[in-house]
N, C-alpha and C positions, 0 to 999 in steps of 0.2 A: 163103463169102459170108455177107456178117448177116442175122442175120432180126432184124425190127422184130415185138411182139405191141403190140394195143394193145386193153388193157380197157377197153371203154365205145364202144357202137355208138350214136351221138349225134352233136348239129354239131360235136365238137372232133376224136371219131374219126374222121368223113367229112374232113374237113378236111385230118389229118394224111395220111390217105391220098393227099388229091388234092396236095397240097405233097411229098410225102416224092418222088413220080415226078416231079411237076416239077422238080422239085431233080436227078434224075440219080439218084436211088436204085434199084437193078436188085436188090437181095436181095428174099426172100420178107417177105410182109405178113400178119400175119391179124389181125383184128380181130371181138375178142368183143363183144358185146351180153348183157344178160339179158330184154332185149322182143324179143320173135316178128316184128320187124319191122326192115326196114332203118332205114337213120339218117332221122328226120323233122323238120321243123321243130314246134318249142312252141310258137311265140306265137299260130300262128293258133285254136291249139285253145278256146281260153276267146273269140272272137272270130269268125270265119267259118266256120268246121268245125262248134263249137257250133252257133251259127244255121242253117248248112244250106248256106248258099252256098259255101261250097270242098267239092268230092268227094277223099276219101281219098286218090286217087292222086297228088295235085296237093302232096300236104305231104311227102312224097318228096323228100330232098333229091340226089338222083342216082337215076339206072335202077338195075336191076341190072344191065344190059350195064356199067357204070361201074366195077361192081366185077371184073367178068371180064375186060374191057379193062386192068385197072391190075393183074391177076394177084392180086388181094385175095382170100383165103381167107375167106371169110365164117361166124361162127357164131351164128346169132340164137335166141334164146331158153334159154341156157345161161347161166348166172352165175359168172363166176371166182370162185374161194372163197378161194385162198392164194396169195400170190407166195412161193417160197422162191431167195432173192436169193442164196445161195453157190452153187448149182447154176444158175440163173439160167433156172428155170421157173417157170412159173403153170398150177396144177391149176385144172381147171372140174369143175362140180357133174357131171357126168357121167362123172365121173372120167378123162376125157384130161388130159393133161400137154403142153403146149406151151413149147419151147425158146426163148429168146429172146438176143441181144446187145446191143440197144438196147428198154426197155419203153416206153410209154406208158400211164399212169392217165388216163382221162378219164372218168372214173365219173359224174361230173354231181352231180345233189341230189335228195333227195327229197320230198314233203310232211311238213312237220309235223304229226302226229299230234294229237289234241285227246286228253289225260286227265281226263274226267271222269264222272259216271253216264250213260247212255246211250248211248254211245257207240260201242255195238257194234250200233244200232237199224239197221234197213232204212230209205231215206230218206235217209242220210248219206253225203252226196259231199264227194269231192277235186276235185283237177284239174291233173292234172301228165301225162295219158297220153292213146293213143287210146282206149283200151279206158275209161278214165274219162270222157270225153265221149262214148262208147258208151251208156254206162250211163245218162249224165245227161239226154242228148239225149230219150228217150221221158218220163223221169220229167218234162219238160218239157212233154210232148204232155197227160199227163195228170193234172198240180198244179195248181192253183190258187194256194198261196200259196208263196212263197221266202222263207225265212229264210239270208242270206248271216254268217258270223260271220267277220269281219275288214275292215275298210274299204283292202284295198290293193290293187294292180292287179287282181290274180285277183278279187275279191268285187268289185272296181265294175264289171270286164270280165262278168262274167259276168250282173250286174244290170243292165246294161244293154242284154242279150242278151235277161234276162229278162220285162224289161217290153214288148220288140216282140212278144214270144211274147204278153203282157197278163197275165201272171202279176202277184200283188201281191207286195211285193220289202219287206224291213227287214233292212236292214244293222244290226248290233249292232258295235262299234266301241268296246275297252276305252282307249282313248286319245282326246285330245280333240277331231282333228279326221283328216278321211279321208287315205289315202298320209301319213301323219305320217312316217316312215321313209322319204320318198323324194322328197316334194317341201317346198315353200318354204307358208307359212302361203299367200299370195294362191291359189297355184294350186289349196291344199285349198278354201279358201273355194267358186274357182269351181267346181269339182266337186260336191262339197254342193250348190252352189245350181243346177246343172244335173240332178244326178240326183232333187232335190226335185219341181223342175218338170216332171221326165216322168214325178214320179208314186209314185216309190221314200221309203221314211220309214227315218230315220236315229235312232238311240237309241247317243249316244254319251256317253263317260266310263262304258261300262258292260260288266262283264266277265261272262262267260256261264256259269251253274252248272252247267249241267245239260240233258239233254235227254228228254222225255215221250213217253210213249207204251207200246204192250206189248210189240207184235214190228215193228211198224212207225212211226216220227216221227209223235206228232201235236202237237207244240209244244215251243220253246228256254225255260229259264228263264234269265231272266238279268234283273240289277236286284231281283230282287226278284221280279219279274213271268213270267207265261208268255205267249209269245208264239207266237199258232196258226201252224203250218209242217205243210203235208204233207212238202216236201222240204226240205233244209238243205245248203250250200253250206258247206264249211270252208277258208279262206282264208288262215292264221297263220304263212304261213314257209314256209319249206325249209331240210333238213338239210343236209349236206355228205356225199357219198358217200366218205368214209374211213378207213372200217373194214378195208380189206384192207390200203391203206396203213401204217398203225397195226400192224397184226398183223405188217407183216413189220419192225417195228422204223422206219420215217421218224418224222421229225417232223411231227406234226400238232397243230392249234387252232385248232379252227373250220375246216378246210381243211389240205389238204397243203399245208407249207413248199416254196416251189419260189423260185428267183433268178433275176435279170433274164434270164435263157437260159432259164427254164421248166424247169430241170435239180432235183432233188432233191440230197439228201447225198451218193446213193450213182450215182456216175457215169454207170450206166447207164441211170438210170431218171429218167423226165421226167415232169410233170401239167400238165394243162392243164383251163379251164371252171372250169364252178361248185365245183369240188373241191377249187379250189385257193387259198392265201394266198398274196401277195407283194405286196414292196415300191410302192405307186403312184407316180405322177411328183410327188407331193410326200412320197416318202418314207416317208407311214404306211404300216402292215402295213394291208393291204383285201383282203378277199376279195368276185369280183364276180359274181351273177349277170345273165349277159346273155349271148346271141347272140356282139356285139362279143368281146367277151372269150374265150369259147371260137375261134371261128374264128382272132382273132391271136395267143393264146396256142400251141394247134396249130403255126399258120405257124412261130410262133418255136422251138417245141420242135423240126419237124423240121427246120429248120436245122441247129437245133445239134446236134440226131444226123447229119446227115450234113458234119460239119465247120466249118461255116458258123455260129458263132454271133453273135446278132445281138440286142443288147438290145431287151425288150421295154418301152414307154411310149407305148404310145397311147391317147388321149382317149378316156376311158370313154365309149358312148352309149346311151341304151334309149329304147325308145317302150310308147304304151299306146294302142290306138282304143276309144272309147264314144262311141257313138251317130257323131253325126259328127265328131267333135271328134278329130286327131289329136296328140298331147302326145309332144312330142321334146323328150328329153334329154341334156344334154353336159356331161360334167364332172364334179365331187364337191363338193355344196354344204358347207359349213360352219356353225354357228351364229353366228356372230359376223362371215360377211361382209356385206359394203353390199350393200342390193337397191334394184339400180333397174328402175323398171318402166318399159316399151316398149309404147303401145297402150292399150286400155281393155278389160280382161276382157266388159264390155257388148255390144264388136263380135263375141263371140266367137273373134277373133285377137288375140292378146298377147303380150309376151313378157315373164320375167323376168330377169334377170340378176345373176349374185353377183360383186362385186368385191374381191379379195382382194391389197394392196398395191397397192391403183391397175390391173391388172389383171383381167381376166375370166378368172374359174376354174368357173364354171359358168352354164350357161343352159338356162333350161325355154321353150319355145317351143309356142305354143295354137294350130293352124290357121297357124303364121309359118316357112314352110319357111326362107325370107332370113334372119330371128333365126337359127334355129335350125344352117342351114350355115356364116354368116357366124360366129357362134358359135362351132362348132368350131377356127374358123381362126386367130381372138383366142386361144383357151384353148393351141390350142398354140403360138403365138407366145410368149405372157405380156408381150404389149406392153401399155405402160399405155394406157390410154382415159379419155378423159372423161367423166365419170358426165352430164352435160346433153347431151352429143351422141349418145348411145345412147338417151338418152330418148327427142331428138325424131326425132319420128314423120316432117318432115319430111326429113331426110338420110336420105337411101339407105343401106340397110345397107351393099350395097357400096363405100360412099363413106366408111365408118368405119376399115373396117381401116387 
């Protein structure tokens, strides 16, 4: 009978688990982790976990009854260290050896590190974990000032966590305006000019030297200037989890190489999630971080281990909440597509839209859940639309498709 292993106890591992049994799969499962914790969801962490209002039990993406029901061997807080693919096992740091037939990578990503003087100061947070919003949550009871360095989901989600707390908030931001790597100019505008208004001061085009203090933060330099922070907030990216990958000879860049079946080079072995590159539905090489992406990446991988494979191409989407404002997104913008605008940023509901050969290839949607569903359905159609009847505000989204 096969056994499936699969590295990385996260949305793509849970996933694969719960697909591999629906599908009909009866061999053994187990599934590593290197956190002390079953698979949980990310997004809430920098956003209602932070704040207070979601209880830890709640970000649990299955019981553990879930994994004893589906006969999942569970090992949490152990980190795979080697696959060796001729013998077709993967060693864990605790030195077991687990067999496999079919692997799965779903290793995920981690924070980007900051290299520069102070760096190793008390006061300096991430935010990729629980155990990191563990840490950040009291350092919030008792700062007064936040210095966030990065202007993208993580640094505005968290800033604007941080001013309900009444902390004072300066996003330092070495690019010209906030989410520049993920949204469209209008939508950074209104950002900026929301998080202005509740309070938060923005010093952009400005990259950050350095950080103050003896054993503990007490101010970022950057610009030239020092800027007083009891705590600081590091926002800059994420890595790609593929280093075991790598070591056991796959192709990787920027992410594991995986093809439309979420399969690798070497037949037995699949990736899915943030870990991983492949082809998009227009073809470029993208690697995605999102939810979306791990959960249908997973789907597709265990198909195709258990016979059933099944091209992967669905409509990227991600979201962000701050303050109230919830921003959904669909698609892969482009620099060179048409934008047309849906609504008046003013009303606080808007949308944007990217038109690419006369079609909708992506959409940012501000408080506009109809933009925003309606949107997905254009994007995967690739039917042409009218750039004036998207506009107007008066025809019903539903009346556009």
């Amino acid at each position: 009978m096969e056994r499936v292993v699969i590295i990385g106890g996260g949305q793509a591992g849970c996933q694969a688990v719960a697909s591999l049994r629906a599908e009909g799969f009866a061999g053994p499962i187990a599934m590593v982790g290197d956190e002390p914790y079953a698979p949980y969801q990310r997004p809430p962490l920098s956003k209602t976990y932070l704040m207070g209002t979601m209880e830890r039990d709640r970000l649990f993406l299955k019981p553990d009854a879930f994994y004893a029901q589906a006969d999942c061997q569970t090992i949490y807080g152990v980190p795979a260290v080697s696959i060796n693919r001729d013998a077709k096992e993967v060693a864990l740091a605790d030195g077991r050896v687990l067999g496999y037939d079919k692997l799965l990578i779903a290793t995920g990503s981690r924070v980007r590190k900051i290299k520069i003087p102070g760096a190793d100061l008390s006061g300096l947070h991430y935010l990729r974990s629980i155990a990191d919003v563990d840490a950040l949550r009291p350092a919030f009871q008792s700062a007064k000032t936040l210095a966030v360095v990065g202007g993208g989901y993580i640094g505005l989600e968290v800033a604007a966590v941080a001013r309900k707390y009444d902390l004072s908030v300066t996003v330092i931001e070495a690019l010209d305006r906030v989410m520049a790597r993920a949204v469209s100019r209008p939508v950074s505008e209104f950002y900026e000019k929301v998080h202005r208004e509740a309070g938060v001061v923005f010093h952009m085009n400005t990259a950050v030297e350095g950080f103050e203090g003896r054993d503990h933060l007490t101010g970022v330099r950057a610009g030239g200037r020092v800027f007083a922070a009891d705590i600081a907030l590091v926002g800059i990216g994420v890595v790609p989890n593929c280093e075991i990958a790598q070591d056991a000879g796959l192709e990787c860049e920027d992410g594991i190489r995986v093809d439309k079946f979420c399969a690798t080079a070497d037949p037995a072995i699949f990736a899915a999630g943030d870990c991983t590159r492949h082809h998009g539905r227009g073809g470029d090489l993208i690697r995605l971080e999102s939810v979306q992406n791990a959960i249908d990446q997973a789907k597709h991988a265990a198909l195709a281990m258990v016979g059933k494979p099944t091209p992967y191409g669905e409509v990227p989407w991600f979201w962000s909440d701050q303050y109230d404002l919830k921003l959904q997104i669909a698609g892969l913008a482009k620099p060179d597509d048409r934008i047309v605008m849906r609504g008046d940023p003013g009303s606080r509901k808007f949308a944007v839209f990217h038109l690419r050969a006369g079609a909708v290839a992506a959409v940012e949607a501000v408080n506009a859940a109809p933009e925003y569903m309606i949107g997905r359905k254009l994007i995967a159609d690739a039917a042409p639309v009218a750039p004036e009847r998207l506009a107007d505000t008066a025809i019903p989204m539903k009346n556009i498709v």
